[in-house]
C-alpha positions in Angstrom: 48.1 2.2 3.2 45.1 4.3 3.3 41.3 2.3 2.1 41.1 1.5 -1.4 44.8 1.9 -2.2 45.4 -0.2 -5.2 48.8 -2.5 -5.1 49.2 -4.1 -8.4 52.3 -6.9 -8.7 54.2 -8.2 -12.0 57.0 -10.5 -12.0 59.6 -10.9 -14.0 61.0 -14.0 -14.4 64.8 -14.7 -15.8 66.0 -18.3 -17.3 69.4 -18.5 -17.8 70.3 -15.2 -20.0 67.1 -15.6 -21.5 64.5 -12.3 -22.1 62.9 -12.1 -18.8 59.2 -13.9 -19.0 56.6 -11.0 -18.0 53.8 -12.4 -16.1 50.1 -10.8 -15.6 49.7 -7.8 -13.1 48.1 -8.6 -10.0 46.1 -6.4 -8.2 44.7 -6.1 -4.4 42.7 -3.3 -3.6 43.0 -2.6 0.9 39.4 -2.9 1.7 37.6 -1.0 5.4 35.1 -3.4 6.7 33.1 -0.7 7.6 33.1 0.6 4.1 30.7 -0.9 2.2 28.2 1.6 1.6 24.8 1.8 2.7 20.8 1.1 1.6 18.3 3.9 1.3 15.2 2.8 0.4 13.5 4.3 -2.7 9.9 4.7 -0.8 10.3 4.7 3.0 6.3 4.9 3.7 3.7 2.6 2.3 0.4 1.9 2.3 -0.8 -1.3 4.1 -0.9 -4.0 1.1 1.7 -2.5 -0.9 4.8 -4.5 -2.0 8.2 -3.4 -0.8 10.3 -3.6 -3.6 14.5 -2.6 -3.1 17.2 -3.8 -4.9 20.9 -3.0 -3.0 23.9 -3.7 -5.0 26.8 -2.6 -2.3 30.7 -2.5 -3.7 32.5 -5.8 -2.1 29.6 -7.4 -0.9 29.4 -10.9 -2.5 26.0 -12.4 0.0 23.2 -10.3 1.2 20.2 -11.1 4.0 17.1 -9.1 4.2 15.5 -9.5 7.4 12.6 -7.9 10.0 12.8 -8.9 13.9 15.1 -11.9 12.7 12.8 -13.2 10.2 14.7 -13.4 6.9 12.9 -12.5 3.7 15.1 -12.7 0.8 18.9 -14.0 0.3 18.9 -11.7 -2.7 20.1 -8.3 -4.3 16.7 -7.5 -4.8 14.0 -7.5 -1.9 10.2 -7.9 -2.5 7.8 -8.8 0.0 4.6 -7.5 1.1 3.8 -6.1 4.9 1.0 -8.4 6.5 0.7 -5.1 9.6 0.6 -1.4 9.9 3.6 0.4 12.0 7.2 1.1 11.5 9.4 -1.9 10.6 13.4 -1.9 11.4 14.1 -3.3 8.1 18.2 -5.1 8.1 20.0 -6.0 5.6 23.2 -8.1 6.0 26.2 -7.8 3.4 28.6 -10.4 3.8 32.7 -11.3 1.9 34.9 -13.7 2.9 36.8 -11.4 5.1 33.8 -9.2 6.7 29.6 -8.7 8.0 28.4 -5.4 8.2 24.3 -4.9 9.1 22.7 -1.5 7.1 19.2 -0.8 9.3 16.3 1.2 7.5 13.2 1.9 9.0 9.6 1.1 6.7 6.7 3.5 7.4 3.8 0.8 6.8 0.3 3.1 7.2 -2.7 1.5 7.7 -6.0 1.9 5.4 -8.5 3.7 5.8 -12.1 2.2 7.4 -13.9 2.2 4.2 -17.5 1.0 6.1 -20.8 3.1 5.9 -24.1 3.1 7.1 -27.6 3.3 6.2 -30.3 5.3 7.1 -33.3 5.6 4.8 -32.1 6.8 1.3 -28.7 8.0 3.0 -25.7 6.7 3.3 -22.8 7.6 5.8 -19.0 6.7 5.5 -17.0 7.0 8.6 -14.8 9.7 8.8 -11.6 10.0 6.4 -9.8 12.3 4.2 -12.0 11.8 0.8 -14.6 9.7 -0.5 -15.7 8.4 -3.7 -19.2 6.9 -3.7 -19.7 3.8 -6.3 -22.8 2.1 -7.6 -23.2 -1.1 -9.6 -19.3 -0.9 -9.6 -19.0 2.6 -11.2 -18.3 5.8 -9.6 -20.9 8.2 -9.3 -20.2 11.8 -10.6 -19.5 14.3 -8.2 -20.1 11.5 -5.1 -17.3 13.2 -3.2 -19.3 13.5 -0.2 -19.1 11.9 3.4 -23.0 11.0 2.6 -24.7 9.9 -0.2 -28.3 10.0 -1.1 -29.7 6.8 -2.6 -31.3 7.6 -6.5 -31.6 4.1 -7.7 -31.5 0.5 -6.2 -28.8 -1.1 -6.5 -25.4 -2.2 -5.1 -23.8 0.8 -3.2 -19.9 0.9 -1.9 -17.5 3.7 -1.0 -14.1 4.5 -1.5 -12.2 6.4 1.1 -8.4 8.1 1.5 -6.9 8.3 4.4 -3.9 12.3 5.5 -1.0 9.4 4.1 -2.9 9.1 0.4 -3.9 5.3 0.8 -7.0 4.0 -0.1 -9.5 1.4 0.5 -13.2 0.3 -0.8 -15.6 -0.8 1.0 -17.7 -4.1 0.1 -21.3 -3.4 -1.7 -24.1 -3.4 -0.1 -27.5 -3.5 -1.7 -29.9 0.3 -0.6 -32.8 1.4 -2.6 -35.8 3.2 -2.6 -38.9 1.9 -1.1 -41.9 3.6 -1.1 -46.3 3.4 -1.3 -47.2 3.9 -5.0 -50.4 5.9 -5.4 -53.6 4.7 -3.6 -56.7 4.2 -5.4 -59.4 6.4 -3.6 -62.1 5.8 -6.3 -64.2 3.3 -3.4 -64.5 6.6 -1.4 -68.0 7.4 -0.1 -69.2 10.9 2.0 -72.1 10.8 3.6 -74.4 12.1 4.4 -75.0 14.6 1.8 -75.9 17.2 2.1 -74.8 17.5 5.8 -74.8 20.4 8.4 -71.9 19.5 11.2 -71.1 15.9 10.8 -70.2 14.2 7.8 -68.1 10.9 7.4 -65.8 10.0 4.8 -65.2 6.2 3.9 -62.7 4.4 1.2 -61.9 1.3 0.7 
């Protein structure tokens, strides 16, 4: 009998010279250990902070155990949890019946975020080096900001938003940068003597 032959079963049961008593059909399907399908995971790469969220139904499988380097993390159909590090995880899932355990291994792409830091220098500010940037201040994104650098136009809270090759994302915290400068003297106090004068003169303010 190959896998999944089906043998179904019905008796017939005589009393006397009675009409034979038909019971229900039985079935029994042979079952492979081996042959209980496998898991591929919807999104295989994530960004650091994103929740893993798989759901594995498998034919004959009646208990299931997600784990990562022995650590279990769900006794369910459905597995959600969220990576606390950046790398590649060997992600295992278990599916158990009374009669066999088979392991299904999938590896998790977990990339990390991008440094979202800047500094700054006068009226300029510098992100460190990533894929793009999005420049925010007072906690709205400024138009056409796309730059690695900035230049400060107002005071105010400042923060950048950068993206890393793998598309993930991360802010920076704000940080307050404005403009400081000398408003206009008053040179009214401002005496030149003496006058007339031939070669020396001297100029005095206040």
């Amino acid at each position: 009998l190959e896998p999944e032959a089906l043998i179904e079963n019905t008796a017939y049961i005589f009393f006397d010279t009675n009409p034979s008593i038909v019971t229900n059909t039985t079935w029994h399907t042979i079952y492979e250990c081996s042959d209980n399908g496998t898991i591929t995971l919807e999104n295989n790469e994530i960004c650091l902070g994103d929740m893993v969220l798989e759901t594995a139904d498998l034919e004959y499988t009646e208990d299931y155990s997600w784990s990562i380097e022995d650590e279990i993390l769900s006794n369910s159909v459905i597995l959600e949890f969220t990576p606390e590090e950046a790398g590649t995880l060997e992600l295992v899932l278990t599916a158990s019946n009374p009669l066999c355990s088979n392991e299904h291994l999938a590896n998790l792409v977990v990339n990390d975020l991008p440094n979202a830091e800047f500094t700054i220098d006068g009226a300029i500010l510098t992100a460190l080096e990533a894929e793009t940037y999005q420049w925010y201040f007072n906690e709205s994104s400024i138009e056409g900001a796309n730059e690695m650098s900035y230049t400060v136009l107002e005071t105010g809270m400042y923060s950048v938003e950068t993206t890393s090759s793998e598309g993930c994302t991360n802010r920076s915290e704000e940080i307050f940068a404005g403009i400081v400068g000398l408003g206009d003297q008053d040179h009214r106090q401002m005496m030149i003597y003496p006058n007339p004068a031939s070669q020396l003169f001297n100029i005095q303010v206040s």
